[in-house]
VOGU-3710 file (C-alpha; in Angstrom, 3 decimals, decimal comma):
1> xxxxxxxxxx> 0,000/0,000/0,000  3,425/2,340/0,845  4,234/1,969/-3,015  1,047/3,141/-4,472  0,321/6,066/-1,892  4,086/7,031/-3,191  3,382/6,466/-6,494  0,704/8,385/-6,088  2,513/11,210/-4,360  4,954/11,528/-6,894
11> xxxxxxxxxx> 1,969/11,644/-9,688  0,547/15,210/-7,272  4,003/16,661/-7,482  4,038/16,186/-10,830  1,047/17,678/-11,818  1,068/20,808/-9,357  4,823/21,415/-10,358  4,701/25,157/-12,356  7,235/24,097/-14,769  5,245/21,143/-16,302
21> xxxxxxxxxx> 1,770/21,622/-15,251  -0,767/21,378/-18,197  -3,260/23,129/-19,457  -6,352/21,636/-20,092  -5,760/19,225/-23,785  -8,072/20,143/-26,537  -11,460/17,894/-26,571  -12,464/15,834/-29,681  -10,709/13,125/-31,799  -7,299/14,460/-33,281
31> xxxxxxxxxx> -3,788/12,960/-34,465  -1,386/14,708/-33,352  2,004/14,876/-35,300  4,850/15,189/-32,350  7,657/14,329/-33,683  8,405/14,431/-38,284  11,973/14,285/-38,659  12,870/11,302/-40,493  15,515/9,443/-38,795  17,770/8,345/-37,647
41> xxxxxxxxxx> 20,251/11,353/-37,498  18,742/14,006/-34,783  17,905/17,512/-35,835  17,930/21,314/-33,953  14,678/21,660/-35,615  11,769/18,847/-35,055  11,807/15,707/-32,889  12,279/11,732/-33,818  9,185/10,002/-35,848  6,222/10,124/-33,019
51> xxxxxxxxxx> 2,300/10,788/-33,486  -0,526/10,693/-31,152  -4,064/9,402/-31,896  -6,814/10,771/-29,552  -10,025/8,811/-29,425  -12,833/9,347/-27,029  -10,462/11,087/-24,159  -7,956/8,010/-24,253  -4,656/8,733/-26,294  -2,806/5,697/-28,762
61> xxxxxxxxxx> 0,988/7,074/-29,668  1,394/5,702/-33,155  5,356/5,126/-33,456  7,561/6,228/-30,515  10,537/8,480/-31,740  12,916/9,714/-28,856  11,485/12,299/-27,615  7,814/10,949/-27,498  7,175/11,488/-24,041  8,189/15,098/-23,667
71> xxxxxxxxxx> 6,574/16,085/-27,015  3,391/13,999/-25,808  3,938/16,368/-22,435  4,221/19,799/-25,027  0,775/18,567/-26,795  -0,921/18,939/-23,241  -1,212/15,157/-22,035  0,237/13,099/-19,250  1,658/9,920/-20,163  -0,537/7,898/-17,874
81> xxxxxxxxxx> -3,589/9,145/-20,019  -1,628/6,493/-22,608  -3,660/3,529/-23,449  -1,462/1,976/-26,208  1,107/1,857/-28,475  0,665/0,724/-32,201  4,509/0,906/-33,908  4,722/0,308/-37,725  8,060/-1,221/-37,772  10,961/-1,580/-35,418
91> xxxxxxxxxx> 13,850/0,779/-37,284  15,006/2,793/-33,417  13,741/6,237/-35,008  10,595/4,706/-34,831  11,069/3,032/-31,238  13,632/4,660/-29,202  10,930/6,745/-27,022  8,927/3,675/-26,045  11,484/2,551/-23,340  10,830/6,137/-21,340
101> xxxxxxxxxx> 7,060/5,244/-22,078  7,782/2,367/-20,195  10,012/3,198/-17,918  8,470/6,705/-16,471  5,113/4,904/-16,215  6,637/2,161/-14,172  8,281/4,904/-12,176  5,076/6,846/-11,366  3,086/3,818/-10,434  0,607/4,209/-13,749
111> xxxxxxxxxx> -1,904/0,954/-12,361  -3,291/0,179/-15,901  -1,205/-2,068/-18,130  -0,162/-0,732/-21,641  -0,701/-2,574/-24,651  2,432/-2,172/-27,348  1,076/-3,454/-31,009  3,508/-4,043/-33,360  5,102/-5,993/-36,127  6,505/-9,529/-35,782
121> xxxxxxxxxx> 10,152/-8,853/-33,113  7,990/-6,041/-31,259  7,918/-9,075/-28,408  11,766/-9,216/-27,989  12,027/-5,599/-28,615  10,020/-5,189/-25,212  11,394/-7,658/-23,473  14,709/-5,970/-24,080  13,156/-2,886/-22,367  11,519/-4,542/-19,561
131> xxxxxxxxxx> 14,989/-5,883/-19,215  16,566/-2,811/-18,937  14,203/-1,754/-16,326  14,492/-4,216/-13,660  17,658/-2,571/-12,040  15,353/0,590/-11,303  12,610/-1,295/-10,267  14,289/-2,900/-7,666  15,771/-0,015/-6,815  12,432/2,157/-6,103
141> xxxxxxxxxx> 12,728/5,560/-4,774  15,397/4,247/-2,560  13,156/3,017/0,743  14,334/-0,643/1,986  11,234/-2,943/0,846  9,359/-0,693/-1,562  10,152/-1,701/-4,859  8,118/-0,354/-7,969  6,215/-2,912/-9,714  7,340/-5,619/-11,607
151> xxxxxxxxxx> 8,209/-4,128/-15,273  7,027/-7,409/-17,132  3,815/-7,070/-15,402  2,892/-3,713/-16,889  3,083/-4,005/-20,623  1,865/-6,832/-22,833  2,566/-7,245/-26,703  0,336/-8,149/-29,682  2,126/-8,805/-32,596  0,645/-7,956/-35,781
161> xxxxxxxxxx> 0,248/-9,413/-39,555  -0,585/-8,319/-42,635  -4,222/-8,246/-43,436  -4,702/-8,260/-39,292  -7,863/-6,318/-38,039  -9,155/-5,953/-35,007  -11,291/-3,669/-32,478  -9,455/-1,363/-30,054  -11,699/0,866/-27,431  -14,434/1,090/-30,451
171> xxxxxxxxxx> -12,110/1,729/-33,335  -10,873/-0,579/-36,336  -7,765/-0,825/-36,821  -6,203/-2,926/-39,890  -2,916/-3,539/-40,673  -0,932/-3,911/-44,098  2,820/-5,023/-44,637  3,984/-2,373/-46,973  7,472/-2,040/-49,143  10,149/-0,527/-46,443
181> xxxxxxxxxx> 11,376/-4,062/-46,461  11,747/-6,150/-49,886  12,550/-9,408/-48,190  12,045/-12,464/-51,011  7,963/-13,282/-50,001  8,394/-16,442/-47,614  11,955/-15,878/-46,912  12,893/-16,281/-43,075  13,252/-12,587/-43,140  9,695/-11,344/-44,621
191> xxxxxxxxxx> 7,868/-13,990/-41,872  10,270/-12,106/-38,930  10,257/-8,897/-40,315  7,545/-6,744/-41,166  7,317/-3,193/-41,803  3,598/-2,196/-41,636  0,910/0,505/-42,680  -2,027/1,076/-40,086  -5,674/2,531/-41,071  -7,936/3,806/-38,037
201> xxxxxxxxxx> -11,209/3,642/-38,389  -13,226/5,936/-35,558  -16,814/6,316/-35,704  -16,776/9,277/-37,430  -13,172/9,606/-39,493  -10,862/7,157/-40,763  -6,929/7,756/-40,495  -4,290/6,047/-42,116  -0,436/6,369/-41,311  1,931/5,141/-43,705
211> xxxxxxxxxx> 4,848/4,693/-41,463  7,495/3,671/-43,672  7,035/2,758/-47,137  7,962/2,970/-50,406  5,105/2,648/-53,547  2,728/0,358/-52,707  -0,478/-1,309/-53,912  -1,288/-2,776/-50,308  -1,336/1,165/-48,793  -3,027/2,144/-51,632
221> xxxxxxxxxx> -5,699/-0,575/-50,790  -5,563/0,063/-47,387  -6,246/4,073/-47,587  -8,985/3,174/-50,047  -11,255/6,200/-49,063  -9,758/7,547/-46,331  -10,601/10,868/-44,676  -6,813/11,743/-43,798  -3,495/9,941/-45,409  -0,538/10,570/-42,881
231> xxxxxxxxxx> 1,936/10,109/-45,279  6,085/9,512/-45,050  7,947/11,531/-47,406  11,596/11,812/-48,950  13,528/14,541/-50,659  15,553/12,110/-53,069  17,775/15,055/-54,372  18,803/17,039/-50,811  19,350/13,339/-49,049  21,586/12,339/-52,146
241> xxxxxxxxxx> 23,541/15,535/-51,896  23,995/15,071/-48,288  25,799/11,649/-49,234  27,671/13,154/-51,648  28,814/15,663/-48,972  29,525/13,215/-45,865  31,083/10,469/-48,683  32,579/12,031/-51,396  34,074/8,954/-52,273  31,340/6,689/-52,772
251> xxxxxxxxxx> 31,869/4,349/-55,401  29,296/5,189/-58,323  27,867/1,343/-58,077  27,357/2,220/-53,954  25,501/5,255/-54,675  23,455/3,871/-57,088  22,117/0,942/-54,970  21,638/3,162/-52,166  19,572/5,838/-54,380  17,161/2,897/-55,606
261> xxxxxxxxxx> 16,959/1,766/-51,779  15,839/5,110/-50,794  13,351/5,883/-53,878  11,893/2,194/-53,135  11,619/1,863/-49,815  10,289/5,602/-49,244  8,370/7,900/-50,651  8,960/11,113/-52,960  6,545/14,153/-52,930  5,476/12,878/-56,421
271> xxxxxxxxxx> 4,901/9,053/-55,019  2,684/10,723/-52,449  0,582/12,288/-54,716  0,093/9,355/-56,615  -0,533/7,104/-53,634  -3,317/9,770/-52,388  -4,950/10,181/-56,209  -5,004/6,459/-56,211  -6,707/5,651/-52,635  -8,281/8,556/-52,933
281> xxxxxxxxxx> -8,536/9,930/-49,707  -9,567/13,118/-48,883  -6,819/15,208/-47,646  -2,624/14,301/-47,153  -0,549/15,378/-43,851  2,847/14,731/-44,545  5,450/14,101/-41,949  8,972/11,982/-41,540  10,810/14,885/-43,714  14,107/12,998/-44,763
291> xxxxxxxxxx> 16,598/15,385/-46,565  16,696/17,871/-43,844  13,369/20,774/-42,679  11,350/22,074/-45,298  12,526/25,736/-46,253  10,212/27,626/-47,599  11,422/27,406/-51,341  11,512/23,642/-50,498  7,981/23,506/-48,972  6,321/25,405/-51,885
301> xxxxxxxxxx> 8,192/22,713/-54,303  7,223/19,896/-52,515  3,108/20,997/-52,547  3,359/21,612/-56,106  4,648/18,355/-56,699  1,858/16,587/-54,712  -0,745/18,869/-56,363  0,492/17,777/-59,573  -0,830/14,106/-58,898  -3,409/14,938/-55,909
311> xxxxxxxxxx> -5,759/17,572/-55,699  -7,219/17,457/-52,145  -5,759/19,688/-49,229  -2,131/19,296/-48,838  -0,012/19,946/-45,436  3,484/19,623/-44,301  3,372/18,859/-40,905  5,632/20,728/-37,824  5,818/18,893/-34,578  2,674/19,339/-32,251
321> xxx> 0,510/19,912/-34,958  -2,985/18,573/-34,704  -5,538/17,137/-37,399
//
């Protein structure tokens, strides 16, 4: 009972502490874009790949970039308000935030367990975190015989397939294995690894987030008629020149693999706009910038080549925006 009345103390402090108390969050369904730097290299500028998905006063982080917590914090939630975790593949860009989900809700005593969905190795990927934790849990808050509570027993795992779909708090949520990976279909690799695409249906808007992904027919099937596409982009051009300026001395065969890996496992402003005209879905939010922030010169090109294939609304996300 001493552990939960100081979990619980530590949970007051928190929330009557000046520097971090919150204002009351906006009402109403919203994703929230918290973190759209493409990874993995940090930037000055905008946070690790992290969104939040908020459905009838509960919040779902979709992917868990470093950072995730704090910008969760700067959107005007608490992390115990945090009812699962749905990550589209297991790249650390992607994943690196969930151990301080974790860990800071084992360290505050949060009673309800958290679900973590994810593709097949999201299992041993949390196991490696509760792992990490146990030293701390033992440890407490320093007071001889007051442990926090066993990390294993507050987080379970549901692995997820292509073509899964199932019911979460009175949403639909599906699942498609899209092109990030191009394992040989069957190989040992493409039944281990899975990079996926994930489509939320609420009761009155459906959301799809691309994660990772280069062209695909399965996202295009997936966002068949969807009300927002949260969509992955790549500037092929600025990344390639950033090689060029970091390996001057990349053999031409080198760079030539690596710009087809990059143009088909992600996707360009033009790919975008095709994959939106295609599904069509109403309206495009794009986020995971990789190439560096949008300038503006860079921001106005990019629309105009969306536009060119989509005609909905178009928006390049910031961190903390909300749709």
């Amino acid at each position: 009972m001493r552990v939960s009345l100081l979990g619980l103390a530590v949970a007051a402090v928190l929330a009557a502490s000046p520097a971090i108390a919150q204002q009351t969050p906006p009402q109403g369904d919203a994703f929230i874009t918290l973190g759209t730097m493409g990874g993995p290299v940090a930037s000055r500028d905008r946070s690790q790949p992290a969104n939040a998905l908020v459905h009838d006063g509960r919040i779902y982080l979709v992917d868990a970039g470093d950072g995730a917590v704090q910008q969760l914090t700067k959107a005007g939630y608490q992390l115990p308000r945090v009812r699962a975790v749905f990550l589209s593949h297991l790249h650390t860009d992607h994943t690196g935030g969930l151990s301080a989900v974790l860990g800071l809700r084992n360290q505050t005593n949060v009673a309800e367990k958290l679900t973590v969905y994810g593709p097949p190795g999201t299992r041993e990927l949390v196991a490696g975190m509760v792992a990490s934790m146990q030293p701390a849990a033992r440890v407490g808050y320093g007071i001889p015989g007051q442990p926090w509570a066993a990390p294993a027993d507050t987080v379970t795992v549901i692995e997820l397939n292509d073509g899964d779909k199932m019911t979460v708090d009175g949403m639909t949520v599906t699942a498609a294995q899209n092109s990030h990976y191009d394992f040989a279909p069957g190989s040992v690799e493409d039944r281990n690894y899975k990079s996926l695409s994930l489509r939320f249906d609420l009761p009155g808007r459906s959301i799809v987030y691309t994660g990772d992904t280069g062209p695909s027919a399965a996202v295009e099937k997936l966002a068949k008629g969807a009300d927002l596409l949260v969509s992955e982009m790549i500037d092929m051009a600025a990344t390639m020149a950033t090689v060029a300026r970091n390996s001057p001395d990349m053999p031409a065969p080198a760079k030539q693999k690596l710009e087809q890996h990059l143009s088909t496992h992600h996707l360009t402003p033009e790919a975008v706009g095709d994959l939106a005209a295609r599904a069509g879905v109403k309206a495009v939010v794009i986020t995971h910038f990789a190439g560096g922030t949008p300038d503006p010169v860079r921001t106005q090109g990019y629309i105009a080549q969306v536009r060119a294939r989509f005609a909905g609304p178009i928006t390049l996300a910031n961190d903390l925006d909300r749709f």
